[in-house]
C-alpha positions in Angstrom: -99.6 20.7 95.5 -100.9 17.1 95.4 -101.4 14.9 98.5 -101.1 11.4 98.5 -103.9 9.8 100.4 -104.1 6.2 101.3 -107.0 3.7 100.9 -108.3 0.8 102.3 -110.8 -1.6 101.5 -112.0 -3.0 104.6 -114.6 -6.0 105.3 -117.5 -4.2 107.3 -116.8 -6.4 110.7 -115.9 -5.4 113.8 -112.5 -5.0 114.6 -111.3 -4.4 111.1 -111.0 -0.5 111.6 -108.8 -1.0 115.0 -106.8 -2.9 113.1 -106.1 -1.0 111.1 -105.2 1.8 113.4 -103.3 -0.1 115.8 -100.9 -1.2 113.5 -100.2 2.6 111.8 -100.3 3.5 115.7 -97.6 0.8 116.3 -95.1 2.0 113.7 -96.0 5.5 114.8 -97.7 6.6 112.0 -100.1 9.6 113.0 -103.7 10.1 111.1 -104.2 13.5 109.9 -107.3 13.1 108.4 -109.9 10.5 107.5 -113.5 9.1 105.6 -115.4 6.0 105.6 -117.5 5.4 103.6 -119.2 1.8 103.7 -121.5 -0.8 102.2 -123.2 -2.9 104.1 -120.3 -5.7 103.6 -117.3 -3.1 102.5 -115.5 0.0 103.2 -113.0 2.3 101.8 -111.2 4.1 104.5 -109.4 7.0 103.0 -106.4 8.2 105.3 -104.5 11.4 105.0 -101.5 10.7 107.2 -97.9 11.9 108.1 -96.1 9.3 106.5 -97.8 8.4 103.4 -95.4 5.7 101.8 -94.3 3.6 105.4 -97.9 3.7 106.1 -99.0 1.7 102.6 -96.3 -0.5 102.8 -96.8 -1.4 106.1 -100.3 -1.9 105.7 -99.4 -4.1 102.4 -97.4 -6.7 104.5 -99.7 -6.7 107.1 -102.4 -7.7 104.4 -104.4 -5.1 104.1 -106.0 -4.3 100.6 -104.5 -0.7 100.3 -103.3 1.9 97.9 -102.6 5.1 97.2 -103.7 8.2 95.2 -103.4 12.0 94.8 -105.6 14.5 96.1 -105.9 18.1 96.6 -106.3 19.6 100.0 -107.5 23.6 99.8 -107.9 26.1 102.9 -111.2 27.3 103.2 -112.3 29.9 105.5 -114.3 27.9 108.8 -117.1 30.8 108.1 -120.7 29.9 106.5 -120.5 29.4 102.8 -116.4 28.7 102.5 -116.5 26.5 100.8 -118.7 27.0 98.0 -116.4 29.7 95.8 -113.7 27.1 96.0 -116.7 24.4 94.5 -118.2 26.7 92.7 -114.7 27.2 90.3 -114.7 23.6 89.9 -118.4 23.4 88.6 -118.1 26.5 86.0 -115.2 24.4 84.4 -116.9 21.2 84.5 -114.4 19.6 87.0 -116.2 16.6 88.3 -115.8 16.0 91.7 -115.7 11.9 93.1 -115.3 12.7 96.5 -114.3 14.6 99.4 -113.8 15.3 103.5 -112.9 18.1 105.6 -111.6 18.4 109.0 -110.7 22.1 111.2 -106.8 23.0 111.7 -105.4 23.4 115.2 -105.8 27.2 114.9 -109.6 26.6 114.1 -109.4 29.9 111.5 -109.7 27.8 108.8 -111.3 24.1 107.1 -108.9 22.1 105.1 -111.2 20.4 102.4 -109.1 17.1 101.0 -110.9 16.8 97.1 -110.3 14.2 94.3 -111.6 15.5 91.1 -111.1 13.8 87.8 -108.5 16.2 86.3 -106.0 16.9 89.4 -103.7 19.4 87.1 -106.3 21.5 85.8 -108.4 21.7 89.0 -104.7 22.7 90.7 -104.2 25.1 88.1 -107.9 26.6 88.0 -107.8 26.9 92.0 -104.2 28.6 92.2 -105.1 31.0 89.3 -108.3 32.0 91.6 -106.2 32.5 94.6 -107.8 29.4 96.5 -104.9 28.4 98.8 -103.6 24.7 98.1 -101.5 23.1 100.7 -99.1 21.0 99.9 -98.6 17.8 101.1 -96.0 18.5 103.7 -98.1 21.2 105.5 -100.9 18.6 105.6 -99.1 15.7 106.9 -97.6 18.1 109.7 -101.3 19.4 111.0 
């Protein structure tokens, strides 16, 4: 149940971000999902996209500072409060959460919530035994 995300450390300068997109666009590579977050001279861009692995590599030899990690992506119901039984099982066994991003599926029923956490296993484990629904990676690259 582990999705590999892509990052990319970007200089904060115009351009760099269509860039970036134009050349996953050229080797059709579609983005699923994405973050920035930035700095006032850097950024991480954090991609969730249909072809993981030709995505780093291409961005590799087109110079791009880039790499990949695991993340969890849960279904959440798109209603108020969601998302917090799904945090609040992480909190009461003290898995620490470094960052996260959401974005609606086509059918709009429900958020998909892409999460890093500390201890990917245990969080999978913890989340699966609650009956949280964890998507795996090829049902997110395919949204």
């Amino acid at each position: 149940m582990k999705v590999k995300q892509i990052s990319i450390f970007l200089e904060n300068k115009s351009g760099r971000l269509a860039k970036v997109t134009k050349v996953l666009g050229d080797h059709q590579i579609n983005i699923r999902a994405l973050s920035i977050a930035d700095t006032t001279d850097f950024g991480i861009l954090r991609l969730i996209v249909n072809e993981p692995e030709k995505a780093y590599q291409v961005l590799k030899e087109q110079g791009f500072a880039v790499s990949a990690t695991e993340v969890i992506a849960v279904q959440v119901p798109d209603k108020p409060g969601g998302l917090a039984g799904t945090l609040q099982i992480l909190e009461d066994c003290k898995i620490n959460i470094e960052y996260m991003y959401a974005f609606v599926g086509k059918s709009g029923a429900d958020a998909m919530v892409v999460i890093r956490v500390e201890q990917i296993d245990r969080a999978i484990e913890l989340l699966q035994q609650a009956g949280i629904t964890l998507l795996s990676g090829k049902e997110v690259y395919t949204v």
